[in-house]
Phi, psi and omega in degrees: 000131175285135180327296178304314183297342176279322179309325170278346182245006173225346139126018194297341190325320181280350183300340180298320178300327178310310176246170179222095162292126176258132188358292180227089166333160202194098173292167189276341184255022167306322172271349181281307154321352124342322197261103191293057193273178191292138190296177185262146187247126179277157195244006166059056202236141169259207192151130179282011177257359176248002153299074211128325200300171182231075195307121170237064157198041182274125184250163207194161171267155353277170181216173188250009133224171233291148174209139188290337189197128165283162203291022158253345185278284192299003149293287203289319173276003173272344175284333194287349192234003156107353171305129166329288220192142165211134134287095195276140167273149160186110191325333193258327204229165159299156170242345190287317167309330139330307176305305189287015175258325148338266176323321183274291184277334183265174175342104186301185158063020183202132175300140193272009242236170171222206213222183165218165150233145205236065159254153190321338186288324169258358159153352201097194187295115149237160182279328212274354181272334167306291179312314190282347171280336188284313198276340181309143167344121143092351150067033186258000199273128197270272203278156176199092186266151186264173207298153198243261171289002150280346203300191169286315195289300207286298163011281177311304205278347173271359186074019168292132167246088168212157194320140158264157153252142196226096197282327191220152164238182180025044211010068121269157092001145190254131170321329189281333169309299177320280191301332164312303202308303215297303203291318186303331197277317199264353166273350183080043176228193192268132208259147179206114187265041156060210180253051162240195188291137157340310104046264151291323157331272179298320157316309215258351171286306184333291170329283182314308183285323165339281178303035183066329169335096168255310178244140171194126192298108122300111207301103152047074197238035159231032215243319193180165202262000180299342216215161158327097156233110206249126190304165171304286145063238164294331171289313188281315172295003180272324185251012151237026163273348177135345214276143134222164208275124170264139199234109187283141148349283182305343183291328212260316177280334168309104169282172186137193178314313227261350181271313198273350188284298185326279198323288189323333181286315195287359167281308172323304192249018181109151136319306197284005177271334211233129159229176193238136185242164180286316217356086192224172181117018163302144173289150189097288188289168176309145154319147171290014138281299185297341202271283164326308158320307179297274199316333166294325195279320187323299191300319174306299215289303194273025165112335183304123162299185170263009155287319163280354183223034138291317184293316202281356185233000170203344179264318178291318161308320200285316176269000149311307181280326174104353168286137134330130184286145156250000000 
């Protein structure tokens, strides 16, 4: 039976409109085993501003390449250094059945929760990978990202032929976009517009202020052009559809162009716009504490208060997610 004939027998037929697939598939992360980097070193560092902090970008093990720590090693070290709450991420699959397994056997006293990405691995935008994250045992599933490394833009941009996702065609939204936004307002979660174009990034805040839609995450929109890379610009109009802008950990301990870009956006547009998140847990970085930390003295050092950097690591997180701020 041919891919389309199953997809049509199992009903699968409209997810097809989504992706383009090429003969003999090619996953995004098949190159990434390959790469052998020095395992991470924990560097054990605190901050009374990671007292409390909200990690939503924990990415974690297992995976189908290498990750420095699994999602229960990485619970326990956001608990040990005093963190609130994380969300684990993972490009291929749901995490809320994770969080509750987390949350029961692993580490007390800290919140839990997990997320989806809406990549080839789950159908592309499906409602129905959403609806089963909402719905999973203990009710913890958060995030809801639109496709990240599956997306059409990255895809397009390495000149890769392996399935895409495809959020808008002839600059529309693909219906199946429409009907997810529908499902985050009324299950009451959080929208993260992924790796697609700038572009698409505001068709999808438009859409989202329709609906009601308050929180939502601009997926990282300075990391690269590989990814959402988006002008001052297209950021303040991003925050004034509702969006706020995520700024990864790492943009920040680094020094260089991407630190010194970063600082100048978070001025620009405010602390209350902006929050930081880790993604980190590649073998080789840093821990999501140790990783955060660095990103607080950084931000301190350039002047940020600890009123500003209250906001960006535990209260805009905190209200991205549906916790009280404290």
């Amino acid at each position: 039976m041919t891919a389309a004939a199953m997809a049509l027998f199992y009903g699968w037929g409209p997810l097809l409109a989504q992706t383009a697939a090429p003969a003999s598939p090619r996953a995004h992360w098949e190159p990434y085993k390959a790469r052998k980097a020095k395992p991470s070193v924990d560097q054990k560092l605190t901050d009374p501003v990671l007292t409390g902090a909200i990690d939503l970008h924990a990415h974690h093990g297992p995976d189908a390449y290498d990750r420095q720590w699994d999602a229960f090693e990485v619970v326990r070290l956001a608990k040990e250094r005093g963190m609130r709450a994380v969300v684990l991420k993972n490009h291929w699959t749901e995490t809320a059945g994770l969080a509750w397994l987390v949350r029961k056997y692993g580490t007390q006293g800290i919140d839990v929760f997990g997320s989806v990405s809406l990549d080839a691995p789950v159908g592309g935008v499906n409602p129905m990978a959403v609806r089963y994250m909402a719905d999973v045992e203990g009710n913890l599933g958060r995030i809801v990202w639109m496709p990240t490394h599956d997306s059409e833009h990255e895809v397009n941009y390495y000149k890769e032929t392996r399935p895409k996702v495809i959020v808008s065609r002839g600059g529309k939204l693909i219906p199946e976009v429409l009907e997810v936004l529908d499902l985050i307002k009324e299950r009451n979660l959080t929208l993260a517009t992924g790796h697609v174009t700038p572009a698409e990034v505001l068709m999808i805040l438009r859409e989202a202020r329709n609906r009601g839609i308050t929180r939502i995450i601009v997926t990282h929109p300075m990391l690269g052009p590989q990814f959402t890379y988006m002008s001052l610009e297209e950021m303040r109009e991003a925050v004034e559809l509702g969006g706020a802008i995520e700024i990864t950990a790492g943009a920040l301990y680094r020094d260089g162009e991407a630190k010194n870009k970063a600082i100048a956006v978070i001025k620009a547009l405010g602390t209350e716009n902006v929050f930081v998140g880790s993604d980190s847990g590649l073998v080789g970085t840093p821990n999501h504490p140790d990783a955060l930390a660095m990103a607080i003295k950084s931000l301190r050092a350039a002047g940020f208060s600890e009123r500003d950097l209250n906001r960006m690591f535990k209260e805009t997180p905190a209200r991205l997610i549906g916790l009280p701020i404290q």
